[in-house]
C-alpha positions, 0 to 999 in steps of 0.5 A: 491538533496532531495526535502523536502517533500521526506525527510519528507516521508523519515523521516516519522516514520511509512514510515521508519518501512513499506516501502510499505507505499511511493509506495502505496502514489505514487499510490493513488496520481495518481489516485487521479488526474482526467482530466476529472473532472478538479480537483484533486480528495480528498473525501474519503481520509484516514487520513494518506493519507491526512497527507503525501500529505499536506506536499507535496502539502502545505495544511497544512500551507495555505489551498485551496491556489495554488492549488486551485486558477486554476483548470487547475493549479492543474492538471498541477502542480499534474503531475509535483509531480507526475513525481518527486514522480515516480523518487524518491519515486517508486521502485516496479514493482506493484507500478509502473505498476500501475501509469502506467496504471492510466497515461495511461488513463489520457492520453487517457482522455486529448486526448477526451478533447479539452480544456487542452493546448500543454503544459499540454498534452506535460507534461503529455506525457513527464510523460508516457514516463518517467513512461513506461521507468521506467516499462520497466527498472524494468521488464528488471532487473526482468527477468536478477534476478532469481524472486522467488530466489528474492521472497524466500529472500524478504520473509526471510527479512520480517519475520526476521524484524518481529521476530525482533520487528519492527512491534511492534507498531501494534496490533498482528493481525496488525503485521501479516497484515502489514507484509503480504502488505510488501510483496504485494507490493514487490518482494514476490508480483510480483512472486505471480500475474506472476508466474507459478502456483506451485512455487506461490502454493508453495511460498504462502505454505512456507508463510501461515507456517511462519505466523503461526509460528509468530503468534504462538508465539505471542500468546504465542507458541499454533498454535490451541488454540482459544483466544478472537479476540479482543485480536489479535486486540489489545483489546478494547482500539485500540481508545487510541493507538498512531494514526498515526499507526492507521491511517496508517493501516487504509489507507494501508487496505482501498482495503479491504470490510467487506463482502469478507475481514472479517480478513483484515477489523477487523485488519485495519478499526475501527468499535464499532463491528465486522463483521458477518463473523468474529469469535469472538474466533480465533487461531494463525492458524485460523488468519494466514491462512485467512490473506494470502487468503484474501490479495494473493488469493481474490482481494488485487491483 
């Protein structure tokens, strides 16, 4: 049975419109669990981050209530979400080698830690286990399906959802970004951080021609013809848009720095100017090609 907080990721508007949402909450709640420090970790986290995890952890009701009341508590009862959040809401190989190495060091962390009992590092060991199997079972699947066929349609999906208006709620930049994260964090992705280097030389060539060609059309079908970058990104009234989208591309691009991302960063962060590095006329072309180097080729991993 779904628990009510799966059903309201589920039923999520944004969620349902980008399905790498749920996998990289999976993520970020695992790294926000620190053993450590005895504490789950919440400065820094963006809005929509934040929203999605009140309705898992009943902050937004009654704040700073169980959760709270013991540190240990906290720590025991994070991993008991997050055991659920791995069975139900992770399903991608990024996103689930990724829980697994945090997993793995919380218990390298617990093990230097006299304090915790045998019932929270037996938890916790429980996890890795469910967490490895799960990894194991992913790569297993991975190397039974020809992985750049899978690569080829997963790319044809995200582009048809394009072509077809499901990002429309974002601003033309944000359409492009939001497709490329898509296929980060999906089988696209996979192909791309394990691949041979010419099929992923050639996957990210197909790729960088179809978001020129979404782009182009955008813009009203020219792939050179430079327009004003506050066109691409929605102008100067972003501020009044609807803000869960916002906030959502905000938190989905929170990897992405000013200096080695100046595309990714004027798409997703809100700022009153642009960054240095960020041309304040830009061509479908132009836009397109620098997304997919900023997200495949310099650190989005």
């Amino acid at each position: 049975m779904t628990s009510p907080f799966i059903q309201q990721i589920a039923d999520n508007r944004v969620c349902q419109v980008l399905t790498c949402l749920p996998e990289k909450f999976v993520v970020d709640f695992a790294n926000g669990i620190d053993v450590a420090q005895e504490h789950i970790r919440t400065a820094g986290e963006r809005t929509f981050f934040r929203r999605l995890k009140e309705g898992l952890t009943g902050e937004g009701a009654a704040r700073q209530n169980a959760i709270n009341a013991s540190l240990a508590q906290g720590v025991e009862a994070s991993l008991r979400w997050l055991t659920e959040l791995t069975t139900s809401l992770a399903s991608t190989n990024y996103a689930i080698t990724r829980v697994n190495d945090r997993v793995s060091s919380l218990v390298s962390d617990t093990a230097r830690l006299a304090h915790y009992s045998a019932d929270t590092r037996e938890q916790l060991l429980t996890l890795a286990d469910h967490v490895h199997q799960k990894l194991n079972h992913l790569e297993e699947k991975l190397h039974r399906v020809d992985q750049v066929q899978r690569a080829q349609l997963h790319l044809e999906q995200i582009f048809s959802w394009w072509s077809a208006g499901r990002y429309a709620s974002f601003s033309p930049a944000g359409r492009c970004y939001v497709a490329l994260e898509e296929l980060r964090w999906g089988a696209f992705g996979d192909v791309i951080r394990q691949g041979e280097t010419g099929q992923v030389n050639q996957l990210l060539d197909i790729l960088r021609h179809k978001a020129l060609t979404q782009m182009a059309q955008e813009s009203g079908g020219s792939a050179t013809v430079r327009l004003n970058t506050l066109d691409w990104l929605g102008g100067q009234g972003r501020e009044q848009a609807d803000n869960e989208w916002h906030d959502a591309i905000n938190w989905l691009g929170d990897w992405c720095s000013e200096e080695q991302h100046p595309v990714i960063w004027s798409t997703t962060q809100a700022a009153e100017h642009l960054p240095v590095r960020m041309p304040r006329l830009c061509s479908a072309e132009r836009l397109s090609e620098s997304m997919v180097d900023e997200i495949f080729q310099k650190g989005a991993a």
